[in-house]
N, CA, C and O atoms as a Maestro MAE file, in Angstrom:
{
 s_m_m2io_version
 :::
 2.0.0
}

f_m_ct {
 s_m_title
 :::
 protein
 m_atom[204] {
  # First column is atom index #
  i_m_mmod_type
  r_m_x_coord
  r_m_y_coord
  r_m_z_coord
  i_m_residue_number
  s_m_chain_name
  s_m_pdb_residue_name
  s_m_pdb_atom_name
  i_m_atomic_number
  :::
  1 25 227.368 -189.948 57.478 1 A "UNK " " N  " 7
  2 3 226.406 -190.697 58.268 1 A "UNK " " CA " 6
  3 2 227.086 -191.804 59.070 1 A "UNK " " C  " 6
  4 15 226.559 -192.332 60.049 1 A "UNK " " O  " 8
  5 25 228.545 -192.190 58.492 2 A "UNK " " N  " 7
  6 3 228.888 -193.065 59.436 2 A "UNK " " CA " 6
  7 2 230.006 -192.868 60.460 2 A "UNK " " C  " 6
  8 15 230.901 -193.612 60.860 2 A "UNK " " O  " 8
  9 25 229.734 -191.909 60.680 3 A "UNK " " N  " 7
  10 3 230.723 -191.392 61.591 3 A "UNK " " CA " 6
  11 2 229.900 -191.234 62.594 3 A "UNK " " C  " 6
  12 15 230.312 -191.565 63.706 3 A "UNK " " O  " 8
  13 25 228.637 -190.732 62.469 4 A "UNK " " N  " 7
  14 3 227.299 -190.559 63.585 4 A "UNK " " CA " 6
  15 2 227.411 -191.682 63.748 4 A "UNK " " C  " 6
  16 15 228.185 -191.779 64.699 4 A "UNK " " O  " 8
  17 25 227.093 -192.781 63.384 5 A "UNK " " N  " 7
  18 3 226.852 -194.101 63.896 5 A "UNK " " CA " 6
  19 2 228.304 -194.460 65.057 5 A "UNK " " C  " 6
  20 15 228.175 -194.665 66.264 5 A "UNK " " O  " 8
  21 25 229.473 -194.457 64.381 6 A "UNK " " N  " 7
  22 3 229.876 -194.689 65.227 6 A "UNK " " CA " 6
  23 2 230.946 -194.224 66.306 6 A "UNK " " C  " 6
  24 15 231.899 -194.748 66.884 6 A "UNK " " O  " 8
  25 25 230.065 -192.479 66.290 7 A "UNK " " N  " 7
  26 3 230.093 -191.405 67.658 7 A "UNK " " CA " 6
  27 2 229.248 -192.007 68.339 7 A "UNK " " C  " 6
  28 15 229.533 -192.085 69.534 7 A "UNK " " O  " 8
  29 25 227.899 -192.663 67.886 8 A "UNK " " N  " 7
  30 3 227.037 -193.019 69.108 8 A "UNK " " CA " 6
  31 2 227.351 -194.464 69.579 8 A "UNK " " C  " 6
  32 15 226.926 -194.711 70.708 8 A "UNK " " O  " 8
  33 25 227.995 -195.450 68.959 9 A "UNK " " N  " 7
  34 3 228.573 -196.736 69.099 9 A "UNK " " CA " 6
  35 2 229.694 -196.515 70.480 9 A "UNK " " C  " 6
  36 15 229.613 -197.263 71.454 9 A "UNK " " O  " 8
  37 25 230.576 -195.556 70.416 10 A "UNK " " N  " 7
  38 3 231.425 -195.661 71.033 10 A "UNK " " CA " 6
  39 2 231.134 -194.644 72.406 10 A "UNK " " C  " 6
  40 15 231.792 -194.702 73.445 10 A "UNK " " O  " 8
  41 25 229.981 -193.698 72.148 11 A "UNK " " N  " 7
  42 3 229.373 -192.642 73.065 11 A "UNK " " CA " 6
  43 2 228.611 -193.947 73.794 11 A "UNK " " C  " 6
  44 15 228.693 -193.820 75.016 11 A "UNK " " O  " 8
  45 25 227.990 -195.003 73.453 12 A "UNK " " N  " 7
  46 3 227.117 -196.087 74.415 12 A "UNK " " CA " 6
  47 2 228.183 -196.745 75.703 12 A "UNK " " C  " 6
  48 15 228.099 -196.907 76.921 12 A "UNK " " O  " 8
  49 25 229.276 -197.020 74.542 13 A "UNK " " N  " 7
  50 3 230.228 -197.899 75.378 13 A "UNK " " CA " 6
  51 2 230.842 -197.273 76.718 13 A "UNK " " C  " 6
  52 15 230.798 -197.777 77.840 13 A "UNK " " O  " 8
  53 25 231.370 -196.169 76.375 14 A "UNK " " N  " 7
  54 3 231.630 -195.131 77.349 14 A "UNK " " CA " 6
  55 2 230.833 -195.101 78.160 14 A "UNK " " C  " 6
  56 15 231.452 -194.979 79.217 14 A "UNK " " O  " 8
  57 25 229.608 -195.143 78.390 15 A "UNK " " N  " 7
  58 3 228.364 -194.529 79.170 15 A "UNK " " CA " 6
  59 2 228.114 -195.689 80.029 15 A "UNK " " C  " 6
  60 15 227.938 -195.659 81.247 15 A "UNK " " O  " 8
  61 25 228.118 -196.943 79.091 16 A "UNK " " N  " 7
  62 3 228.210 -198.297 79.871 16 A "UNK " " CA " 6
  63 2 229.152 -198.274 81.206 16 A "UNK " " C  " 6
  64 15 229.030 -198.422 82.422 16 A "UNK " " O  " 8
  65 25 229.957 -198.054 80.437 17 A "UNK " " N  " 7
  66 3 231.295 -198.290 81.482 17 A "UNK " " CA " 6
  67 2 231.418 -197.799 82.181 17 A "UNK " " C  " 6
  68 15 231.837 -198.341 83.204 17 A "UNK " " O  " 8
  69 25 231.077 -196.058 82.153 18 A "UNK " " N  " 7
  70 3 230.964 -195.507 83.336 18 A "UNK " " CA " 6
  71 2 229.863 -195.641 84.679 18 A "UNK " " C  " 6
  72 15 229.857 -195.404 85.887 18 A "UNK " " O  " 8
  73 25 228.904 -196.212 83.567 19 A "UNK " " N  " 7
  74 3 227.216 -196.890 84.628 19 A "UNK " " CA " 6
  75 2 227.931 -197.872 85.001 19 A "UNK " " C  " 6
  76 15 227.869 -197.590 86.198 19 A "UNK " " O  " 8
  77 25 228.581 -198.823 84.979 20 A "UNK " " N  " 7
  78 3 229.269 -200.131 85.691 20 A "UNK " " CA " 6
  79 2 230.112 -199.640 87.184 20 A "UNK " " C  " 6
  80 15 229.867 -199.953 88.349 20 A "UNK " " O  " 8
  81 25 231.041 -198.870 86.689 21 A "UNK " " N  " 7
  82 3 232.060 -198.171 87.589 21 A "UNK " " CA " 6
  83 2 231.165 -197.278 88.898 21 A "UNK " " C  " 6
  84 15 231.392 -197.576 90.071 21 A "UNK " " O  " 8
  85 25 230.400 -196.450 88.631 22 A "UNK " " N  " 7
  86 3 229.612 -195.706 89.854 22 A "UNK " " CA " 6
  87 2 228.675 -196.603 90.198 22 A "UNK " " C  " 6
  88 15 228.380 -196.247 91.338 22 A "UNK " " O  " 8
  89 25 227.856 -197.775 89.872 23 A "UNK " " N  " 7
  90 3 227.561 -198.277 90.748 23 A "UNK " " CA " 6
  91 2 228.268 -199.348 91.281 23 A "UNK " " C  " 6
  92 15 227.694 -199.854 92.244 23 A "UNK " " O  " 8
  93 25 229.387 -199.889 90.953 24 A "UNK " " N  " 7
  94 3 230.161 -200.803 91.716 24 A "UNK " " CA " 6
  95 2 231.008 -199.885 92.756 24 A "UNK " " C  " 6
  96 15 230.853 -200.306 93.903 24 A "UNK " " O  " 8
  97 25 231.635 -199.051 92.701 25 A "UNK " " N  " 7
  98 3 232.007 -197.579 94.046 25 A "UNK " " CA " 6
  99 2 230.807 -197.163 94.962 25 A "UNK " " C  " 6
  100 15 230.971 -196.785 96.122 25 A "UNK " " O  " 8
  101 25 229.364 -197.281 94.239 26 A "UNK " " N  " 7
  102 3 228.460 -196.936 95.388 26 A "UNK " " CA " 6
  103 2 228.034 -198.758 95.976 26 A "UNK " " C  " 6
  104 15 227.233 -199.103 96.844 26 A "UNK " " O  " 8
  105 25 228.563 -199.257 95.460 27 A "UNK " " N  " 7
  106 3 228.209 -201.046 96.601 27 A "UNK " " CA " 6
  107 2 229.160 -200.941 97.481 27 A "UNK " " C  " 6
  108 15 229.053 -201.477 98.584 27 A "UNK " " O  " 8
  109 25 229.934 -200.430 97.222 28 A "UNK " " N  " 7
  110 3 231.720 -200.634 98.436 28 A "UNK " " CA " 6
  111 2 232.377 -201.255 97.592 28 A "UNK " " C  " 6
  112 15 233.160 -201.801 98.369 28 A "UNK " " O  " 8
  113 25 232.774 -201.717 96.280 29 A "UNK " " N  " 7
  114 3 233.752 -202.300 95.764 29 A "UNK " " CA " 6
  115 2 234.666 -201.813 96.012 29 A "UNK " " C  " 6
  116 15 234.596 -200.599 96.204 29 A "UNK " " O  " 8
  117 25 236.305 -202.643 96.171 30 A "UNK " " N  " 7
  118 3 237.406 -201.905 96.368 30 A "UNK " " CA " 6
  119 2 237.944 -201.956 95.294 30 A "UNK " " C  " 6
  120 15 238.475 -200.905 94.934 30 A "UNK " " O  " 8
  121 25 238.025 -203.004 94.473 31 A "UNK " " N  " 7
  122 3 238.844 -203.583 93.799 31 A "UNK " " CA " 6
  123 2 238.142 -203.811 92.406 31 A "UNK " " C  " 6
  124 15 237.965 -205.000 92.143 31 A "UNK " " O  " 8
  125 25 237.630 -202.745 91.294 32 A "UNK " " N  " 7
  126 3 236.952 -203.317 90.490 32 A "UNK " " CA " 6
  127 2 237.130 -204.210 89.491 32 A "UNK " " C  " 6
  128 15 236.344 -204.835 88.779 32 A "UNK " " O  " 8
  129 25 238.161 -204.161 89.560 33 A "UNK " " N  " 7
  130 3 239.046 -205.249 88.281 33 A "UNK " " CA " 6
  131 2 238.993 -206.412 88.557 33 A "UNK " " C  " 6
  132 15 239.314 -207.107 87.594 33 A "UNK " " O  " 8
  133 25 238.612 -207.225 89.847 34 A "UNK " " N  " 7
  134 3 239.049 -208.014 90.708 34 A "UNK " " CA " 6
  135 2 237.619 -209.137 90.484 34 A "UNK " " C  " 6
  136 15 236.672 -208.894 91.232 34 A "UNK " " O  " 8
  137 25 237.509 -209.921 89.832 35 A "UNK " " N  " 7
  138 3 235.893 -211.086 90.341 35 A "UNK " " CA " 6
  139 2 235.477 -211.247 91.403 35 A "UNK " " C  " 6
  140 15 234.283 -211.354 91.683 35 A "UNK " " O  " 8
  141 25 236.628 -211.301 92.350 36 A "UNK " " N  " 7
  142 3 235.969 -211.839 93.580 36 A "UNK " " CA " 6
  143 2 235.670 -210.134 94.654 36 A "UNK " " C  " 6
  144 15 235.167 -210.090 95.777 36 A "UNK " " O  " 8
  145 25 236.194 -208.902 93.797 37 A "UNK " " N  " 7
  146 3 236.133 -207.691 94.454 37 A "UNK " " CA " 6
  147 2 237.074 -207.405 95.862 37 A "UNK " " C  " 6
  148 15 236.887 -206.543 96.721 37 A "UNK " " O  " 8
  149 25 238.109 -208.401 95.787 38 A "UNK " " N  " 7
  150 3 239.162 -208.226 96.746 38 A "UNK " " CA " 6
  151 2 238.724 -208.406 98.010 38 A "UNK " " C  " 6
  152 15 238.932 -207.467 98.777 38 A "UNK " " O  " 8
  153 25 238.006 -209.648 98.562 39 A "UNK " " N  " 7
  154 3 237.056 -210.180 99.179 39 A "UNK " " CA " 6
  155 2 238.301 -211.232 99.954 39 A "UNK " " C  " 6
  156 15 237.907 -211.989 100.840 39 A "UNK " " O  " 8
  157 25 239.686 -211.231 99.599 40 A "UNK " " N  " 7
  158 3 240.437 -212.114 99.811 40 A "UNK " " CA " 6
  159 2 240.806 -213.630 99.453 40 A "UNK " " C  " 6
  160 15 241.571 -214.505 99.857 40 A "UNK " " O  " 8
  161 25 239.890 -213.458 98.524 41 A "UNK " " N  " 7
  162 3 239.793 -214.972 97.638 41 A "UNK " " CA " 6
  163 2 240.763 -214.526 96.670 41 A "UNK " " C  " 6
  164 15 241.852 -215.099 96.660 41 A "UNK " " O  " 8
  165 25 240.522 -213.526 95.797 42 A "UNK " " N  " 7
  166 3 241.561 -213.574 94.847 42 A "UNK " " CA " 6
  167 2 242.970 -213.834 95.119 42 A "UNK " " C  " 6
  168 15 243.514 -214.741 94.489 42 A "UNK " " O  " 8
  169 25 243.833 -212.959 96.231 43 A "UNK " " N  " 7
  170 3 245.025 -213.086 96.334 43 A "UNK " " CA " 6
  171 2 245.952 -212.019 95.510 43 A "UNK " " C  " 6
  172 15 247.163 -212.084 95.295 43 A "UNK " " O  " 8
  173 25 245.084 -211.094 95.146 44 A "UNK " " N  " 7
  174 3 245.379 -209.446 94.786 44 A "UNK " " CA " 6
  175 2 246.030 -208.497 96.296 44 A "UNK " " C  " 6
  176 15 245.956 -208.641 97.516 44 A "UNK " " O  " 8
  177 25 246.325 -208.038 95.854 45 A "UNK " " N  " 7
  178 3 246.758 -207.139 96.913 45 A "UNK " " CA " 6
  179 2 246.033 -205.691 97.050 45 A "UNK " " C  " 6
  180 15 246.065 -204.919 98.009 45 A "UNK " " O  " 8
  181 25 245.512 -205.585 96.072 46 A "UNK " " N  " 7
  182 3 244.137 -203.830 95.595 46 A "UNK " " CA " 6
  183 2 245.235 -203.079 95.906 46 A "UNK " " C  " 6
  184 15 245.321 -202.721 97.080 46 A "UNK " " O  " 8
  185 25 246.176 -202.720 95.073 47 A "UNK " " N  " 7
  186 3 246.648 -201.319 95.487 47 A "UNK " " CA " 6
  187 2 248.168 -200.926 95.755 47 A "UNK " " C  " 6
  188 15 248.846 -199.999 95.313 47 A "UNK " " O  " 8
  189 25 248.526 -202.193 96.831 48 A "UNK " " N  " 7
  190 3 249.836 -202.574 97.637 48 A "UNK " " CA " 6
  191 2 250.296 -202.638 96.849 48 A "UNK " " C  " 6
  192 15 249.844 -202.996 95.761 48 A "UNK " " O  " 8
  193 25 251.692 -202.216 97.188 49 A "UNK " " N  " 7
  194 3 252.996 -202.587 95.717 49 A "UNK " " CA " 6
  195 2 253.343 -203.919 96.606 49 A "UNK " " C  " 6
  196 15 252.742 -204.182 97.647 49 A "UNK " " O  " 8
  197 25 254.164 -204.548 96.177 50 A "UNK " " N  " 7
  198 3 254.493 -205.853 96.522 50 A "UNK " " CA " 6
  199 2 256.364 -205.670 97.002 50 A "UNK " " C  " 6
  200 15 257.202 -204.936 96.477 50 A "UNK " " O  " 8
  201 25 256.485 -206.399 97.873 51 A "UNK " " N  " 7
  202 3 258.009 -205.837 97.869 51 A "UNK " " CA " 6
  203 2 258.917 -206.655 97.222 51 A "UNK " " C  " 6
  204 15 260.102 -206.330 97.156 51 A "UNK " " O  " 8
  :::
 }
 m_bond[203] {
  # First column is bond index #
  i_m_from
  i_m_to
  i_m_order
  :::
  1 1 2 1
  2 2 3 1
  3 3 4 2
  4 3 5 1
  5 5 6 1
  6 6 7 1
  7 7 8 2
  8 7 9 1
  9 9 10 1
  10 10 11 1
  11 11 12 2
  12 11 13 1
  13 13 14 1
  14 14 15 1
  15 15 16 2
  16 15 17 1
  17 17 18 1
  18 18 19 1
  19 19 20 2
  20 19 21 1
  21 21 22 1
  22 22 23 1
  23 23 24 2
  24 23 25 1
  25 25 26 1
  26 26 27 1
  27 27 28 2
  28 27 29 1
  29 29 30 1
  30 30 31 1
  31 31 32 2
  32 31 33 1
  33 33 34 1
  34 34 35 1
  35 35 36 2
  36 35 37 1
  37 37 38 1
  38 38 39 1
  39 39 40 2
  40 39 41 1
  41 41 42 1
  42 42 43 1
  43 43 44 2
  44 43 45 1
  45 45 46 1
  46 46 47 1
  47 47 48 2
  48 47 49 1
  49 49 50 1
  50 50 51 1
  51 51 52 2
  52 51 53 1
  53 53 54 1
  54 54 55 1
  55 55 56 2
  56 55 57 1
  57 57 58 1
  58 58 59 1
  59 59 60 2
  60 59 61 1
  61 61 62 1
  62 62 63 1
  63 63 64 2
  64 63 65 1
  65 65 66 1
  66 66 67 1
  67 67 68 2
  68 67 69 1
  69 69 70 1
  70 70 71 1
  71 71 72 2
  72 71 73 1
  73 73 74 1
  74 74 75 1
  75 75 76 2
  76 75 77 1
  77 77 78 1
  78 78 79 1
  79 79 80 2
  80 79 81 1
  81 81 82 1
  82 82 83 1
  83 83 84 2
  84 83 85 1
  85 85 86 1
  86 86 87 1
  87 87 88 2
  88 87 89 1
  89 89 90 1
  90 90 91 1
  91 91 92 2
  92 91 93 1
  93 93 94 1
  94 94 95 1
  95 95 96 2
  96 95 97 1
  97 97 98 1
  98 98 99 1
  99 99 100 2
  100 99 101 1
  101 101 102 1
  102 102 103 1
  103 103 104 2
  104 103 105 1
  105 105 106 1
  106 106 107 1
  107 107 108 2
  108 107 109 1
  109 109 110 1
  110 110 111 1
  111 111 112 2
  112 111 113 1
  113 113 114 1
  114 114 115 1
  115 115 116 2
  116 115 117 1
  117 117 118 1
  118 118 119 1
  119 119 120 2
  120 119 121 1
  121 121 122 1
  122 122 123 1
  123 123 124 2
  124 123 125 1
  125 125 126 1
  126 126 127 1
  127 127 128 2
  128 127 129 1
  129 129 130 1
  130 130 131 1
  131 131 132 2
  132 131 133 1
  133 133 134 1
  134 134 135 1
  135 135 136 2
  136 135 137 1
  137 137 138 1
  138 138 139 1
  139 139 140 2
  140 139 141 1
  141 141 142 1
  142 142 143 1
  143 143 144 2
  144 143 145 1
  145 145 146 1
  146 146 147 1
  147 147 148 2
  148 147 149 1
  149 149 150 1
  150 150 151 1
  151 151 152 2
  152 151 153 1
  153 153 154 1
  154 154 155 1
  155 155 156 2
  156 155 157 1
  157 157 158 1
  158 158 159 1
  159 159 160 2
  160 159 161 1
  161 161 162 1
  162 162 163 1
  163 163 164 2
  164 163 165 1
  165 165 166 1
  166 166 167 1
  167 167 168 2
  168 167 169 1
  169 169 170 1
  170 170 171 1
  171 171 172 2
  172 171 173 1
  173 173 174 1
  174 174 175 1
  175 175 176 2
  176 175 177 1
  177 177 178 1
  178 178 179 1
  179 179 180 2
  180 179 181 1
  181 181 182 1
  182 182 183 1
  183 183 184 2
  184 183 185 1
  185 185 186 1
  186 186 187 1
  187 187 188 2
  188 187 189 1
  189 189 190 1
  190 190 191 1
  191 191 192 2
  192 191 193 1
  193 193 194 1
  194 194 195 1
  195 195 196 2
  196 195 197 1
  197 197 198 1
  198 198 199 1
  199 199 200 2
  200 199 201 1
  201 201 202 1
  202 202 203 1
  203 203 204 2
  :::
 }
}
């Protein structure tokens, strides 16, 4: 029984995360990792290797 519990504990989290991720890609996020969403405040580069 507790292994069901926490298949569905970790089956929520997953599901979360993936509901976070498709709707931050359907707003235009570039940068999801990013607070400010790579808006140029942060000072991230999204992507760029740095030389």
């Amino acid at each position: 029984m507790e292994n069901v519990i926490i298949i569905a504990v970790i089956a929520t989290v997953i599901g979360l995360a993936g509901r976070y991720l498709y709707r931050a890609k359907k707003r235009g996020v570039k940068c999801i990792g990013c607070p400010s969403g790579c808006g140029g405040k942060c000072g991230c580069h999204c992507g760029k290797s740095d030389p």
